[in-house]
C-alpha positions as CSV (number, residue, x, y, z in Angstrom):
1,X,-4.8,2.3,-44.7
2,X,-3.8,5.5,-47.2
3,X,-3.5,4.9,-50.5
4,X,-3.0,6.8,-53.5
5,X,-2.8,10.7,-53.3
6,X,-2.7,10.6,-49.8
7,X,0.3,8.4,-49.4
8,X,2.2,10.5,-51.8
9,X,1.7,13.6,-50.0
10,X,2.9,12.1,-46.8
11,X,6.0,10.5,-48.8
12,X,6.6,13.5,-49.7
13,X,6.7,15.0,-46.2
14,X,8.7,11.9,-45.3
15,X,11.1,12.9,-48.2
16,X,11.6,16.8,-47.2
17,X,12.7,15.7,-43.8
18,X,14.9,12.5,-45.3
19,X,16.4,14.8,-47.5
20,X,17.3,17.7,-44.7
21,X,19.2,15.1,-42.9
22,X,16.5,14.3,-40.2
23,X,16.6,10.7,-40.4
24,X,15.5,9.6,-37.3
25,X,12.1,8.6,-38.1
26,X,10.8,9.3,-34.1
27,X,12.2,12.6,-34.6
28,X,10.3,13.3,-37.8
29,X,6.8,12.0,-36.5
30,X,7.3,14.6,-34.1
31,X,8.1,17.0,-35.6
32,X,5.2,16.7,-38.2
33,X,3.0,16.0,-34.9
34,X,3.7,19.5,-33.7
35,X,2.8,21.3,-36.9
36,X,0.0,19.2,-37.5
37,X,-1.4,20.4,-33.3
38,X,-0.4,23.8,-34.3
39,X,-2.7,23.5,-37.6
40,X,-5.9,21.9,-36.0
41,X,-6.2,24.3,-32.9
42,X,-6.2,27.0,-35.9
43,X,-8.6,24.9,-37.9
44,X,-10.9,24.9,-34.8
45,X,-10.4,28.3,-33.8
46,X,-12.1,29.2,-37.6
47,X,-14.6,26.8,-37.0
48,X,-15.7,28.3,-33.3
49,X,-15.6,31.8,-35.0
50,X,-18.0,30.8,-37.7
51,X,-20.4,29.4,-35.6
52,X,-19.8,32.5,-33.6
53,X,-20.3,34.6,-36.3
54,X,-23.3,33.0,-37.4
55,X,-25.0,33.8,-34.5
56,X,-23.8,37.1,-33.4
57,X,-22.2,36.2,-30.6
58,X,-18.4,36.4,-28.7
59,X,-16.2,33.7,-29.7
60,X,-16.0,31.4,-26.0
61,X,-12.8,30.4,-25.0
62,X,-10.5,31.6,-27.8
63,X,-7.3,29.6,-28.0
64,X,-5.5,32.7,-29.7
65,X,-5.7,36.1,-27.6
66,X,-5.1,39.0,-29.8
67,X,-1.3,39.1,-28.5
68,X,-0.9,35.3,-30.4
69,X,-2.8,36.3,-33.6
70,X,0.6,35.3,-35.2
71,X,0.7,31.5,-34.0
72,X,-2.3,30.9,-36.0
73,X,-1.9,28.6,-39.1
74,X,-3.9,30.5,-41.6
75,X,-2.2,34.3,-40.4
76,X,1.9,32.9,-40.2
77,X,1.1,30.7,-43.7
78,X,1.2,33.1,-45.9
79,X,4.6,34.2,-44.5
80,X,8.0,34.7,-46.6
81,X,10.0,31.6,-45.6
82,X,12.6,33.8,-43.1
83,X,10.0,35.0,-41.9
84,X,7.9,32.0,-41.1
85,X,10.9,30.0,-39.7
86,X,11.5,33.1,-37.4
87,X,7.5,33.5,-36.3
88,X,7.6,29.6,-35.3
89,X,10.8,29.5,-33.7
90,X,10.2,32.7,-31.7
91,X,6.2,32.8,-31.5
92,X,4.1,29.7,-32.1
93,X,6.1,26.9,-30.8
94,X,6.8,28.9,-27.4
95,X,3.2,29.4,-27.5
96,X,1.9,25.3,-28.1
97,X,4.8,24.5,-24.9
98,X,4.2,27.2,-22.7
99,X,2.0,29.6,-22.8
100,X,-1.1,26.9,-23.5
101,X,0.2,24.8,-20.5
102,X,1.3,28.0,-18.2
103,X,-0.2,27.0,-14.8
104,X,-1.9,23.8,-15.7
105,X,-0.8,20.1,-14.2
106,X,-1.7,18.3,-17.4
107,X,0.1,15.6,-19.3
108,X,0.2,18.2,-22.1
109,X,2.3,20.4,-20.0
110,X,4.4,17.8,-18.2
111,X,5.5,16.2,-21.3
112,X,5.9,19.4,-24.0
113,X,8.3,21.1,-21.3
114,X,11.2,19.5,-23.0
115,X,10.2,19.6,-26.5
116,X,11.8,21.0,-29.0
117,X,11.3,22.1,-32.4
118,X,14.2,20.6,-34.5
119,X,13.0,21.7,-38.2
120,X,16.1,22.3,-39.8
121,X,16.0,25.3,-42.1
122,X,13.5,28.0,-43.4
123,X,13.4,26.2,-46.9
124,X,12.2,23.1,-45.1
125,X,9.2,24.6,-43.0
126,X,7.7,26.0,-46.2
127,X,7.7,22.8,-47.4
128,X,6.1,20.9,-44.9
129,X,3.2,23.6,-44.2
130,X,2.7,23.9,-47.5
131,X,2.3,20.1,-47.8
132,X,-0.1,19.4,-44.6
133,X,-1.9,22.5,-45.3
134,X,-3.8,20.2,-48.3
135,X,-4.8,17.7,-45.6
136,X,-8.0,17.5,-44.1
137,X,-6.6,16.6,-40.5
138,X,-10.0,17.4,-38.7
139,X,-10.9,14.7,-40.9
140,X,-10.3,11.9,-37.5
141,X,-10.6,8.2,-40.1
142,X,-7.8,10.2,-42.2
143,X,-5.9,11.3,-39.2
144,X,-5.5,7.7,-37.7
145,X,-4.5,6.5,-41.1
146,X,-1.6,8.6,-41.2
147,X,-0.6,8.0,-38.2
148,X,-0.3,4.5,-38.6
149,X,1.2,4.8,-41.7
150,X,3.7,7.2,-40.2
151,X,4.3,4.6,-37.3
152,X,4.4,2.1,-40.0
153,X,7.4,3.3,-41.4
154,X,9.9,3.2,-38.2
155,X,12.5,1.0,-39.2
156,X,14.3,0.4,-36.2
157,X,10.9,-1.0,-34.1
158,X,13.7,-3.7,-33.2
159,X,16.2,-1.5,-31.1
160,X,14.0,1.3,-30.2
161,X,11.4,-0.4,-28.8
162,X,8.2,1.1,-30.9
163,X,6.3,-1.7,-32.0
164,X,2.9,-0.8,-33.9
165,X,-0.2,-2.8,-33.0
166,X,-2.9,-1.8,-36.5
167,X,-5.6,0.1,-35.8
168,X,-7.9,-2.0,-36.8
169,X,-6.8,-4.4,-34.2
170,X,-7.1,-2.1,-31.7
171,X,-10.9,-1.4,-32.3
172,X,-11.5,-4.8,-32.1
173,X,-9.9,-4.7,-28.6
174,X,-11.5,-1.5,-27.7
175,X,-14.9,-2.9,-28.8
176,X,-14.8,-6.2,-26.9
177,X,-13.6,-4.8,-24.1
178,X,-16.9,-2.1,-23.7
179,X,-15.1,0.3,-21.7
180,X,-17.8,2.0,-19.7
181,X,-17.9,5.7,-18.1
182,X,-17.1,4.8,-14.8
183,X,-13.9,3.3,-15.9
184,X,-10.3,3.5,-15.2
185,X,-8.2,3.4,-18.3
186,X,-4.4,2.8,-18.3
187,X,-1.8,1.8,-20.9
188,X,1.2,1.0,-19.5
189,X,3.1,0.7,-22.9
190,X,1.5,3.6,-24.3
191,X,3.3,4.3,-27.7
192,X,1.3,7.1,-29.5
193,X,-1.7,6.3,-27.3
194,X,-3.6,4.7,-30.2
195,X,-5.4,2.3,-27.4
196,X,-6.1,5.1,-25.1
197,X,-7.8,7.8,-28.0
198,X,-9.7,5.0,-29.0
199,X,-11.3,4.3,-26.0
200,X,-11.7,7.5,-25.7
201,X,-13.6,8.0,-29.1
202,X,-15.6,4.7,-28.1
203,X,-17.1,6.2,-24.7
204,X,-17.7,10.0,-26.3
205,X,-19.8,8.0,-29.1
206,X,-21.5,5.7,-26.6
207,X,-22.1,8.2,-23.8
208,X,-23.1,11.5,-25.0
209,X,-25.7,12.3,-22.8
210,X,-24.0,10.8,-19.7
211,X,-20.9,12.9,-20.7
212,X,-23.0,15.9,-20.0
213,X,-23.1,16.0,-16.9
214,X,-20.4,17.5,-14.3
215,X,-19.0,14.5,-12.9
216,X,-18.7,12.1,-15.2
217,X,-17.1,15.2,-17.1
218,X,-14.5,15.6,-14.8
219,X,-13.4,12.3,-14.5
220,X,-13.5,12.0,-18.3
221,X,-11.2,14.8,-18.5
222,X,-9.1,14.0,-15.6
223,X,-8.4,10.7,-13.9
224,X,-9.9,8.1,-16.1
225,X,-7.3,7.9,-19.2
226,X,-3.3,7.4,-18.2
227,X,-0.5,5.8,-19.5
228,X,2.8,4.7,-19.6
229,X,6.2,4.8,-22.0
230,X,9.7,4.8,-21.6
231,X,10.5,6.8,-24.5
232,X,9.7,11.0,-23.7
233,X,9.1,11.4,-27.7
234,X,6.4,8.9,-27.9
235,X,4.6,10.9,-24.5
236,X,4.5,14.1,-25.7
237,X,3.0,12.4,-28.9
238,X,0.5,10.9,-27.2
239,X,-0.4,14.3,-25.2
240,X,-0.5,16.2,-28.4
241,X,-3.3,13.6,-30.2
């Protein structure tokens, strides 16, 4: 649960889009889904390149060649706000639903295909990077809190058909339930895939080692986790986290 500091800075992100005229709160936890992707694959590029750094070696697997040096968080930041709104519409968000799916059968890539970024106006992106840049969102207690306080504030659960289970209830599931490495996980009513990241956070802390090797990799990565939902916003969601 956020409290505090926290929950005024994501009122106040709440409130920039309110105030635009995005009132659609689905649309709005997208939206602020998408820059939020946009700034943790930048916060883990720095990371990788640290570590890199540190020890004198190549950077493996960059996410950003030296052609997307511009979709980068910390580089298109510092921007003028024209020129920001210009650099996401034209650059970064072609990059996090094309180029970064180009050639891959993922859920990542089925469901971004159709995205598309709906921040209204130049003066309104400033605002919003400018308030998530102040959050730690690497930070994975803070992120889930958030989120279900974003969730939490859908007021039309009754006609849309997004109701929130809390995430505390869901651990409790997640816990009494074990699931094992040899598993097959599927949620048909997926939502924003808060049962299916859990489970997924519970077998990464419970089978590291196992986890290292090829196969149990692979299926990991590939057939254990699906799921379900009627509503395309709520899939690319869930793909993104």
């Amino acid at each position: 649960m956020i409290t505090g500091e926290l929950k005024n800075k994501i009122d106040g992100i709440w409130d920039i889009f309110w105030s635009s005229g995005m009132t659609n709160p689905l649309t709005v936890i997208e939206q602020i889904t998408y820059l939020m992707f946009i700034k943790i694959l930048d916060d883990n590029e720095l990371k990788k390149e640290a570590m890199a750094a540190a020890f004198d070696m190549p950077v493996a697997d960059p996410i950003f060649d030296e052609a997307h040096q511009m979709c980068r968080w910390s580089k298109f930041r510092h921007l003028e706000a024209d020129a920001m709104f210009k650099n996401m519409t034209n650059n970064v968000f072609p990059f996090i639903k094309e180029d970064m799916a180009e050639g891959k059968d993922t859920a990542f890539a089925r469901y971004m295909k159709d995205a598309l970024f709906l921040v209204p106006t130049a003066r309104v992106l400033v605002k919003v990077v400018d308030a998530l840049d102040s959050l730690d969102l690497n930070n994975k207690d803070i992120m889930g809190d958030v989120y279900e306080y974003l969730l939490s504030q859908i007021a039309q659960s009754g006609t849309n058909g997004q109701f929130r289970t809390p995430r505390h209830i869901i651990k409790m599931i997640v816990d009494l339930m074990q699931p094992k490495l040899e598993d097959t996980i599927c949620d048909p009513a997926m939502g924003s895939a808060g049962f299916i990241t859990t489970a997924a956070q519970y077998v990464t802390e419970n089978y590291k080692s196992e986890l290292m090797k090829k196969e149990n990799k692979k299926h990991y990565t590939t057939s254990m986790f699906s799921g379900f939902d009627t509503d395309q916003t709520m899939l690319r969601i869930g793909a993104i986290i």
